[in-house]
C-alpha positions as CSV (number, residue, x, y, z in Angstrom):
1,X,-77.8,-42.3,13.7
2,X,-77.5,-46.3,13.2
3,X,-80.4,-47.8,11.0
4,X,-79.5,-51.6,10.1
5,X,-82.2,-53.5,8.6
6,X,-81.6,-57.4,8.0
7,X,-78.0,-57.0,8.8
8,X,-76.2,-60.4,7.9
9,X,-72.3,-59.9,8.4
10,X,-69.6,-63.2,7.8
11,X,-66.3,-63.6,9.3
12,X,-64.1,-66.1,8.3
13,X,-66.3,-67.4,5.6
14,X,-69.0,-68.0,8.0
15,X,-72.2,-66.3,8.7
16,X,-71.8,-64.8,12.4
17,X,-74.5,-62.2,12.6
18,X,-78.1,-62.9,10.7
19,X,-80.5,-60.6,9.8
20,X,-80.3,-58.1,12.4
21,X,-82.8,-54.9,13.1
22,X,-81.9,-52.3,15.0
23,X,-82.5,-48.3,14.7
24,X,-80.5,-46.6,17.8
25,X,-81.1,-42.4,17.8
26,X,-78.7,-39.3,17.9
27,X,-78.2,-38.9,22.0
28,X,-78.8,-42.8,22.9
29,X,-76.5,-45.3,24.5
30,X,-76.7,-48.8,23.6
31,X,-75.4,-51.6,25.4
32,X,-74.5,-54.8,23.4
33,X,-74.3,-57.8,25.6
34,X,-74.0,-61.6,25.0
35,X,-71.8,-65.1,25.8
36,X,-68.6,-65.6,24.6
37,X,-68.1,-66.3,21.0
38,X,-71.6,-64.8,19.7
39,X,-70.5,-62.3,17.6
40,X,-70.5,-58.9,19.2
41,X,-67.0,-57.9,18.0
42,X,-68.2,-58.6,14.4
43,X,-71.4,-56.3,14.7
44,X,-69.0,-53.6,16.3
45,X,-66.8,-54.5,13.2
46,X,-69.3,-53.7,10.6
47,X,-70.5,-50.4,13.0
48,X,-66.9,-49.0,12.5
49,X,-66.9,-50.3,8.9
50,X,-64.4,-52.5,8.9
51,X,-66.3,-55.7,7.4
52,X,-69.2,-55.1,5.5
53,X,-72.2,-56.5,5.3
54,X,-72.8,-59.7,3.7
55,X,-76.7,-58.5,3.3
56,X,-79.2,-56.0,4.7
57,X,-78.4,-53.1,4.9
58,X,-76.4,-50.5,7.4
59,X,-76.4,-46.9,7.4
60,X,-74.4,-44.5,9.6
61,X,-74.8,-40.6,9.9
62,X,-71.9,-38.8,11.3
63,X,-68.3,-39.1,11.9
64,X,-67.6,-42.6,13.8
65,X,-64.7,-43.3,17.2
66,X,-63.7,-46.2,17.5
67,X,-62.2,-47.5,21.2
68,X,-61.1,-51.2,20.6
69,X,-59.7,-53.8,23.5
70,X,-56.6,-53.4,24.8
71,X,-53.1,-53.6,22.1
72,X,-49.8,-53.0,21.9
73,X,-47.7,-50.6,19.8
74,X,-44.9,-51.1,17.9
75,X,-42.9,-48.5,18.5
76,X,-42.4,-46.1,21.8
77,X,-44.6,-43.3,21.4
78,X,-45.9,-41.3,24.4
79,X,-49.4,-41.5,25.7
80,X,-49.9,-38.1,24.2
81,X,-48.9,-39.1,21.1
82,X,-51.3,-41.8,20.9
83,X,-54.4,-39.5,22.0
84,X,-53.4,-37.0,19.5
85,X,-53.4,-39.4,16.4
86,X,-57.2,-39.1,16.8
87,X,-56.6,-35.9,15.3
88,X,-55.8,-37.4,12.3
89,X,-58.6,-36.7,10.3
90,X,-58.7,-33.3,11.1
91,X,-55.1,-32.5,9.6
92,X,-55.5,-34.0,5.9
93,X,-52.1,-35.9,4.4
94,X,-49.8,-33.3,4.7
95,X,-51.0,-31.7,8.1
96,X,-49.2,-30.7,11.2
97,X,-51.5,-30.8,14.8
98,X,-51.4,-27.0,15.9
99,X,-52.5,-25.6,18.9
100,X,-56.2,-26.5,19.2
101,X,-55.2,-29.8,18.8
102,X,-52.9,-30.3,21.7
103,X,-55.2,-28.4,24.2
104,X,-58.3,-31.0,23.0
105,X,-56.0,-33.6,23.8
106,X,-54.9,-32.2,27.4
107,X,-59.2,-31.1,27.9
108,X,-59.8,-35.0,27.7
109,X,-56.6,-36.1,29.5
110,X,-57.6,-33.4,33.0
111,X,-61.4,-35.0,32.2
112,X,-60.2,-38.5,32.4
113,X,-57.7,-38.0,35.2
114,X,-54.6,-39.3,33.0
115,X,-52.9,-36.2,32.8
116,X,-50.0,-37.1,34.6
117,X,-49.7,-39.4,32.0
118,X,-48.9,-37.5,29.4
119,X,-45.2,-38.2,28.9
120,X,-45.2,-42.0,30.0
121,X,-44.3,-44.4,27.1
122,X,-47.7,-46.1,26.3
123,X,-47.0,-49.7,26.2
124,X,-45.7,-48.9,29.9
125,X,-48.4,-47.8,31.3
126,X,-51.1,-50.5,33.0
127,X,-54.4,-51.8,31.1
128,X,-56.6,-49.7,32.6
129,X,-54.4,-46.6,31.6
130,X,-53.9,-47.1,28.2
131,X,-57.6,-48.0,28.1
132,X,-57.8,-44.7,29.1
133,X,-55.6,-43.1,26.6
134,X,-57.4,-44.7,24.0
135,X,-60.8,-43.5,25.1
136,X,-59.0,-40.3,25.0
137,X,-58.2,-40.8,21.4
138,X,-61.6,-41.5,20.0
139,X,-62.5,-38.0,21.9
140,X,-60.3,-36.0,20.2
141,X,-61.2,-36.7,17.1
142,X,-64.6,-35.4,17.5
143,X,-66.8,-38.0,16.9
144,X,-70.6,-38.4,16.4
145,X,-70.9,-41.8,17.3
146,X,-68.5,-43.7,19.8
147,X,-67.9,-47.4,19.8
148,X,-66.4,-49.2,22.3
149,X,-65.4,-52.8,22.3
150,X,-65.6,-53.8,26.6
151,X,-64.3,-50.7,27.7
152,X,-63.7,-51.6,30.7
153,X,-62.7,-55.1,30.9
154,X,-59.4,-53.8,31.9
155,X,-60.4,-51.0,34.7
156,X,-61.0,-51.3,38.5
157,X,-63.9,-50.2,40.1
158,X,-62.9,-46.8,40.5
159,X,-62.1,-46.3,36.9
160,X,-64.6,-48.5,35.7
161,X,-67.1,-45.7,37.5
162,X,-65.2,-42.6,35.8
163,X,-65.7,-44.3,31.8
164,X,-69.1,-44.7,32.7
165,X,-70.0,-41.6,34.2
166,X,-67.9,-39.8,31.3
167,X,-70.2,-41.8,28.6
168,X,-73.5,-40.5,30.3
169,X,-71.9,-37.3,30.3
170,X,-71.4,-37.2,26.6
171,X,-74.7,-38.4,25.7
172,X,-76.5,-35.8,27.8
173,X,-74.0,-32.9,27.3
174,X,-73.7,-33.3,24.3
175,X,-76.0,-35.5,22.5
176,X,-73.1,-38.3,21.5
177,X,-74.7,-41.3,20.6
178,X,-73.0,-44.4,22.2
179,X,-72.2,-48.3,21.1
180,X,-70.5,-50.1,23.5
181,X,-70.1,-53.8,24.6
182,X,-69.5,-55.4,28.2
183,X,-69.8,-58.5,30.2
184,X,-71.2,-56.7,32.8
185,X,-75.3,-55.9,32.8
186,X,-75.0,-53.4,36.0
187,X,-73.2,-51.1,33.2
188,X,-76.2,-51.7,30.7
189,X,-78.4,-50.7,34.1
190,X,-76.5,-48.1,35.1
191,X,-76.4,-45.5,31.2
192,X,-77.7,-47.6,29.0
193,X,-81.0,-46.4,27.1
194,X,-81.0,-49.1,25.1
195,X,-79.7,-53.0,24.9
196,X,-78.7,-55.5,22.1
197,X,-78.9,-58.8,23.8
198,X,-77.2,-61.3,21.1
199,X,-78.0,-64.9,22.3
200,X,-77.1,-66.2,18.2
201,X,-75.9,-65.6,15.6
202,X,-79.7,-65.0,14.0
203,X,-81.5,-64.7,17.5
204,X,-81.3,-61.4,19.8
205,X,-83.9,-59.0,21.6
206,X,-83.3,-55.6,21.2
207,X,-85.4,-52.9,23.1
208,X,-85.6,-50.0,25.7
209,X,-83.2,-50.8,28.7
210,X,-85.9,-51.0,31.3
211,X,-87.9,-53.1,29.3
212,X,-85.5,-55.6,27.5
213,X,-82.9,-56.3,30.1
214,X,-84.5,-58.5,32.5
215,X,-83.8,-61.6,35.0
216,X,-85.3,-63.7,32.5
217,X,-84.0,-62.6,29.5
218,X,-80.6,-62.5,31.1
219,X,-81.0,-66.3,32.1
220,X,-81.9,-67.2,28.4
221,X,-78.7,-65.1,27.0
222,X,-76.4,-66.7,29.1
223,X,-77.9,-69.8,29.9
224,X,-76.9,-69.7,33.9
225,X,-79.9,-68.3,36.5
226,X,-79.5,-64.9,36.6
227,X,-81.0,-62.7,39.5
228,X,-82.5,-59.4,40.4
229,X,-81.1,-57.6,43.4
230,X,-82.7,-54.5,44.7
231,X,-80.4,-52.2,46.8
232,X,-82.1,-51.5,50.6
233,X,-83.1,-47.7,50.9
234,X,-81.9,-47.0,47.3
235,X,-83.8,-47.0,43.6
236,X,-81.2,-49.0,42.1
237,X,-81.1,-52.6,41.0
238,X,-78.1,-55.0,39.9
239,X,-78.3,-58.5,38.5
240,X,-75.7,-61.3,39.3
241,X,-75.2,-64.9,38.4
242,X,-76.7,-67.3,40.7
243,X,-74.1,-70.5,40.0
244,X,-74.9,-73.8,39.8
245,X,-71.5,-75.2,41.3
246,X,-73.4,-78.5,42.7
247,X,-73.8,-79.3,38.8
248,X,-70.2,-79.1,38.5
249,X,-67.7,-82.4,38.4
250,X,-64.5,-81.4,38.3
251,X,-61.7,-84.0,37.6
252,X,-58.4,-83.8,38.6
């Protein structure tokens, strides 16, 4: 499904990822993690095809989604309206959405619990809804591969729970293959088959979830002690941040 071999994409003029190597399969979820500033949004960039690669090469099979961070729109359309452009492709130039196409669009709204809605302006709506809507979007368009830039930067708990449990669900349903970025490593733990840990712009580790995501390599990535914590009476594990505030001087 994604096969880069010595990927080496600039942005601004400047080299930001270097010779990258990854080969993700059909049905797989991969979880891109990393600091600030080290270049994840420009791999997603060249996934989606927006910049292309500088060197290496990068092949794609199958129809691409794309969910990016949160935005605005210019002009008032409803949340509906938004989820159904994802149709677009489907209709050529000329095309009108028919019925198939609205009842996709309502099948991903009742999954996603946004159907309510459906008629609300979408720059109204909160962060974590139009996050939602946008998810929605990529859906409906019937895509092979789904990539999403932090989906859920913008979500609560509770939503943050249904996005991931919907991902899983499309990768085992349906054998979707999966890209998606985060800050957080419990979602890496929690669907993630496979991670892209991107500690330069030239150094990463990429591997098996269980195997590559670790205290240790955690610590290295973000260069702050990071921690395994096992869950009492349950066969799940988290990692958190152990911070070094007696480092700190603060000046006022």
């Amino acid at each position: 499904m994604i096969e880069a071999i010595g990927l080496t994409v600039e942005r601004g003029g400047r080299v930001v990822v270097k010779n990258y190597s990854l080969h993700v399969q059909r049905g797989r979820i991969l979880a891109v993690l990393g600091a600030n500033g080290v270049g994840k949004t420009t791999l997603i960039s060249a996934l989606i095809g927006v910049l292309k690669p500088k060197a290496g090469r990068l092949s794609i099979g199958g129809q691409v989604g794309f969910v990016p961070q949160l935005f605005d729109v210019p002009f008032s359309y409803s949340a509906f309206d938004i989820a159904l452009m994802g149709r677009a492709r489907h209709l050529g130039l000329l095309g009108a959405p028919g019925r198939k196409d609205f009842d996709l669009v309502r099948h991903y709204f009742q999954m996603l619990g946004i159907e309510h809605l459906e008629q609300q302006a979408f720059n109204s709506l909160s962060g974590g809804q139009r996050q939602l809507v946008v998810i929605a979007q990529a859906l409906v368009s019937e895509c092979e591969l789904l990539v999403l830039d932090e989906p859920c930067a913008a979500l609560d708990y509770k939503n943050q729970d249904k996005v991931l449990a919907l991902l899983d669900h499309l990768r085992e349903s349906h054998g979707m293959t999966i890209v998606f970025s985060t800050h957080m490593p419990q979602h890496a733990v929690e669907i993630a088959t496979d991670v892209l840990l991107m500690t330069s712009g030239s150094s990463y580790i990429y591997g098996p979830t269980a195997e590559a995501l670790s205290a240790e390599n955690l610590t290295h990535l973000y260069d702050l002690p990071i921690a395994r914590a096992d869950f009492a009476g349950l066969a799940k594990h988290t990692y958190a941040p152990v911070f070094r505030r007696d480092d700190m001087h603060l000046h006022g």
